[in-house]
N, C-alpha and C positions, 0 to 999 in steps of 0.2 A: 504494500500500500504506500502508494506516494506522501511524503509526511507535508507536504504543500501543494494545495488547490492547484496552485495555480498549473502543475506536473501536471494534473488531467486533464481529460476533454471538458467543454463544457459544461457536461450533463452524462448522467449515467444512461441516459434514452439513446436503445439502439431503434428504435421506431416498431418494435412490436407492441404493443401498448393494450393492456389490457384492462385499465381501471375504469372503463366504464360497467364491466362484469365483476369484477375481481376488488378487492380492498387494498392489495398487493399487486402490483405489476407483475404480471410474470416476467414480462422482457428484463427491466430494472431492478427489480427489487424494490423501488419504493413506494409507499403509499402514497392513494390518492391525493390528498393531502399536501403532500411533497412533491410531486409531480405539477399540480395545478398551482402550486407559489412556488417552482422552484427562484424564479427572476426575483421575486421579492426577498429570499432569504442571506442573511450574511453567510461571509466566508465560513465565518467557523461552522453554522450550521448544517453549511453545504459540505463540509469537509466530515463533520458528526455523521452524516445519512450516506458519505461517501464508504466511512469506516465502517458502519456497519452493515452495509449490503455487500460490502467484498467481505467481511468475517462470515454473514452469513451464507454467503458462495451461491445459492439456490436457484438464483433466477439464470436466464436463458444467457445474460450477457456473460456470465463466468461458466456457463455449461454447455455453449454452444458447440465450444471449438474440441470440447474433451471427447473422447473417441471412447 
C-alpha cells in the first residue's frame, strides 16, 4: 500500500460499479457512501478507504488479475 495518496490513481473505481445493487462495490470495494463523495473527501480520508479496501483484498480490483 502506497503510504501517500498522492502514489495512486485517483480513485479506486475500475468502472464496474455496483452500488446501485450492492452496499459495497464489488468493483472497488467501497461503499456507496464513499463512492458518491469520493470528490468531496480529504486526503486522509481518501487514503483511510484506500487502506482498507486493499487490506481487505475482496473486490474485483485486487482479484481481477489473480489466476
Amino acid at each position: 500500500m502506497a503510504s501517500n495518496l498522492h502514489d495512486l490513481p485517483d480513485s479506486p473505481c475500475i468502472g464496474v460499479c455496483s452500488t446501485l445493487f450492492d452496499d459495497v462495490c464489488k468493483g472497488c470495494g467501497r461503499m456507496a457512501g464513499e463512492v458518491s463523495n469520493w470528490v468531496f473527501l480529504s486526503d486522509a480520508e481518501k487514503l483511510a478507504i484506500w487502506e482498507r479496501i486493499t487490506r481487505e483484498g475482496t473486490a474485483m480490483r485486487f482479484t481481477r488479475d489473480k489466476v
